[in-house]
N, C-alpha and C positions, 0 to 999 in steps of 0.2 A: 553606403554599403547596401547589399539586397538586400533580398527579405531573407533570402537561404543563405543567404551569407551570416546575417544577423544570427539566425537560428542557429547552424550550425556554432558559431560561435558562442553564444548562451548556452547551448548546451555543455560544451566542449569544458568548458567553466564551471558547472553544475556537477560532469560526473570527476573531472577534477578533485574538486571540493569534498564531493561527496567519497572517492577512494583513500585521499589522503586524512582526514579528520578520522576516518572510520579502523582505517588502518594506522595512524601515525600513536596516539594512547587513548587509553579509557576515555581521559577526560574530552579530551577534541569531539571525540564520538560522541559523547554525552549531551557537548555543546551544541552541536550541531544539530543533532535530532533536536534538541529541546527550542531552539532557534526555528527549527522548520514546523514542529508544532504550536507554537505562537504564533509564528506568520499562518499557520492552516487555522489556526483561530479566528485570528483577523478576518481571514479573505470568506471561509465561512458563516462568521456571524454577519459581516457585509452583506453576502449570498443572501443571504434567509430573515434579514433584518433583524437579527437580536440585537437589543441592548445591553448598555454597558462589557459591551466584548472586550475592553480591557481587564478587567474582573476575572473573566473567564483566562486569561494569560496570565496575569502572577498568578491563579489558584493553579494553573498547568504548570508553571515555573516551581511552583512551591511544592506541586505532586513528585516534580523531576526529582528536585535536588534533595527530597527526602528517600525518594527511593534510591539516589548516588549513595546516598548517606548509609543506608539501610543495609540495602545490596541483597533483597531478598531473594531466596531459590525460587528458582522456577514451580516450584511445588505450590508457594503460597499464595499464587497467584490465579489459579485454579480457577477460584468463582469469577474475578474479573474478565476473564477468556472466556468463562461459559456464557455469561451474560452478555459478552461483545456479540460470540457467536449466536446466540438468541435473536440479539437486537438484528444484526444483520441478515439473519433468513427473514424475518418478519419486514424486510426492507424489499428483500429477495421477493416475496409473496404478494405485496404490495406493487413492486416493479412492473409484473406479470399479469396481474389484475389489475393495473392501470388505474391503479387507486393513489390519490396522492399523498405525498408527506407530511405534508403540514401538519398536518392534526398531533403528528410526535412534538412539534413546535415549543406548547405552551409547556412543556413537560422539562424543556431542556434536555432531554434524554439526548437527542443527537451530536449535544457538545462534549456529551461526556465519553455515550456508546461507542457512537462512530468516527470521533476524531480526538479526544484528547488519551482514554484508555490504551486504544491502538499505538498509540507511541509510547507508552510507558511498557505494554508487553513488545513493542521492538526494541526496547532498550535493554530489554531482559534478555532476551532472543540470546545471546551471545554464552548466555552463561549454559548452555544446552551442554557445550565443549565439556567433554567426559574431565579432561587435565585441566582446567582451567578453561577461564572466557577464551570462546572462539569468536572474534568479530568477523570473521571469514566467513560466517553462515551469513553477515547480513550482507555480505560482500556478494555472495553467490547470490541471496533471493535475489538481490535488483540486476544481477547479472543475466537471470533465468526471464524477470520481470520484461525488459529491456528486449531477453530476445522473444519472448513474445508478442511484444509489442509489433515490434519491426516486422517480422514474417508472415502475423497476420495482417497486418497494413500489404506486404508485400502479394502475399497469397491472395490474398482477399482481391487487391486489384490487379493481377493476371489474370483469376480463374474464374472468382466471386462472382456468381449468379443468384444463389437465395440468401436473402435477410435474416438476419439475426433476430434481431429486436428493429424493426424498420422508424416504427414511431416514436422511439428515444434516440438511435444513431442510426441512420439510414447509410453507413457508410459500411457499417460491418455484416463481414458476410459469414455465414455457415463456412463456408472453404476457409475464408483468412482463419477461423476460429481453431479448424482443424490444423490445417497447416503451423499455424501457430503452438497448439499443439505436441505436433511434433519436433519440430525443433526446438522447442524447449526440453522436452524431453530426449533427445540427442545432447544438447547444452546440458545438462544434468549428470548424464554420463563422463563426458569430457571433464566437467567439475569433479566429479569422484574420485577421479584420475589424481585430482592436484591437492584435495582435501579429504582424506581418507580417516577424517574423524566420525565420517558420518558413513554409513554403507552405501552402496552403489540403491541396492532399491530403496534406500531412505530417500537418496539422494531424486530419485524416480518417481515416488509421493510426493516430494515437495515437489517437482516439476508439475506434476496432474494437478495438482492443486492450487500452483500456479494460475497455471494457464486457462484454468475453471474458473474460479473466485476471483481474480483477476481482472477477468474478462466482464464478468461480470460488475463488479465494483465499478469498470468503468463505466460499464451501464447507469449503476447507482447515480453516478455523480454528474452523468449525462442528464439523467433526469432532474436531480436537482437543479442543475442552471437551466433547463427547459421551465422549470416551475418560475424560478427566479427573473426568467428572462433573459439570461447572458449568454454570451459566447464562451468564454473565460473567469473561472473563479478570481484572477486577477492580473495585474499585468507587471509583477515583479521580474519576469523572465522573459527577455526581448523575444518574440517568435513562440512559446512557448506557453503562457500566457501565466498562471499563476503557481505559487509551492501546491496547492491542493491537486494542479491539473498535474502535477508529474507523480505525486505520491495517490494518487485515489486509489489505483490496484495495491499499493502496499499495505496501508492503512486496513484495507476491507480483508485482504488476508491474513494478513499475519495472524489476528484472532486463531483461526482455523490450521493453520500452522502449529502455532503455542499447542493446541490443543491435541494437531496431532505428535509431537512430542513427549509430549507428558504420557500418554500414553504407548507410545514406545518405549518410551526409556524405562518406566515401571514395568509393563510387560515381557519388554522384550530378553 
């Protein structure tokens, strides 16, 4: 089999997986994120050499199944989002100043900030739904994720002449970023259309937001394996490379997401 065959494939398998558990009940959805946070345990504590990284997955496992258990409102979850979103500008500022990471290392801070919290507020993510959990919003962000991805890949290499961030992904350009963009934000609209639990410019913020923090995030986690020395957080996904490399935009946003939520929905 190619190589674009292979990929094509693994993917094809992933967002499969990923539509049906999400949509099929609670609990599959549940499973599934908490499965994909274990394995971004894994490939990250590998990345960064922490020890004892199975420690850090039952205490992730044990985070899940209490908050299954719990089923806290989005409301009580407040400080852990401010904190995510804290941690991750100070990632942001550090990215930019070309300062490295490590130094959060001995802290542990990054297992919890940056990769095990971000899944517990995506697990919440659902319950936003005015009538009940809507797992259709988590449906939509990797939907909006996805077309940004694609577009500025595609944008980028049609048009793409100036760098983004050259010294951590030399591939991304100002145009695919734009580009990307906007068809996210087209994609957002078209979503409004099908899930009209959320408003059209709600719908519109979380595109911009997307396609920002997103973009960004990948950066993030670019430079991690620059630091680390890889290519690939791992190689669980043929062509694809590891769970951290398809989820880094999600993880880094959602924080900023939760947050602008909670804020709407009290204000609005």
């Amino acid at each position: 089999m190619s190589e674009n065959a292979t990929r094509a494939s693994s993917g094809a398998v992933y967002i499969a997986l990923l539509i049906f558990c999400t949509l099929f009940s609670p609990i599959t959805f549940h499973i599934l994120f908490t499965v994909f946070m274990c394995l971004s345990i894994y490939e990250f504590s590998k990345m960064t050499n922490y020890k004892y990284y199975y420690l850090f997955a039952i205490g992730g496992i044990l985070i899940s199944v209490l908050f299954f258990i719990s089923q806290l409102p989005p409301a009580n979850l407040i400080y852990i989002a401010s904190g995510c979103v804290v941690f991750n500008i100070l990632l942001l500022i550090n990215l930019f100043k070309d300062k490295s990471f490590h130094k959060y290392h001995k802290t542990y801070s990054h297992m919890f900030l940056y990769v095990t919290l971000p899944f517990i507020l995506l697990l919440s993510i659902p319950n936003f739904g005015q009538d009940g959990p809507k797992y259709e919003i988590v449906l939509a962000i990797f939907i909006m994720i996805w077309c940004n991805d694609t577009f500025a890949y595609l944008v980028g290499k049609s048009i793409g002449k100036h760098k983004l961030l050259e010294r951590v992904s030399p591939k991304k350009t100002i145009e695919g970023f734009i580009g990307g963009m906007i068809f996210t934000i087209i994609a957002s609209i078209i979503i409004s259309q099908f899930y009209t639990f959320f408003s059209v410019t709600l719908w519109i913020i979380t595109a911009i937001i997307i396609a920002l923090f997103g973009t960004l995030g990948d950066l993030v986690e670019s430079k991690f394996k620059r630091e680390a020395g890889v290519k690939d957080s791992g190689n669980i996904m043929p062509g694809h490379g590891g769970i951290l490399d398809r989820l880094d935009s999600v993880i880094f946003v959602i924080p900023f997401l939760y947050v602008l939520y909670l804020i709407y929905f009290t204000y609005a």
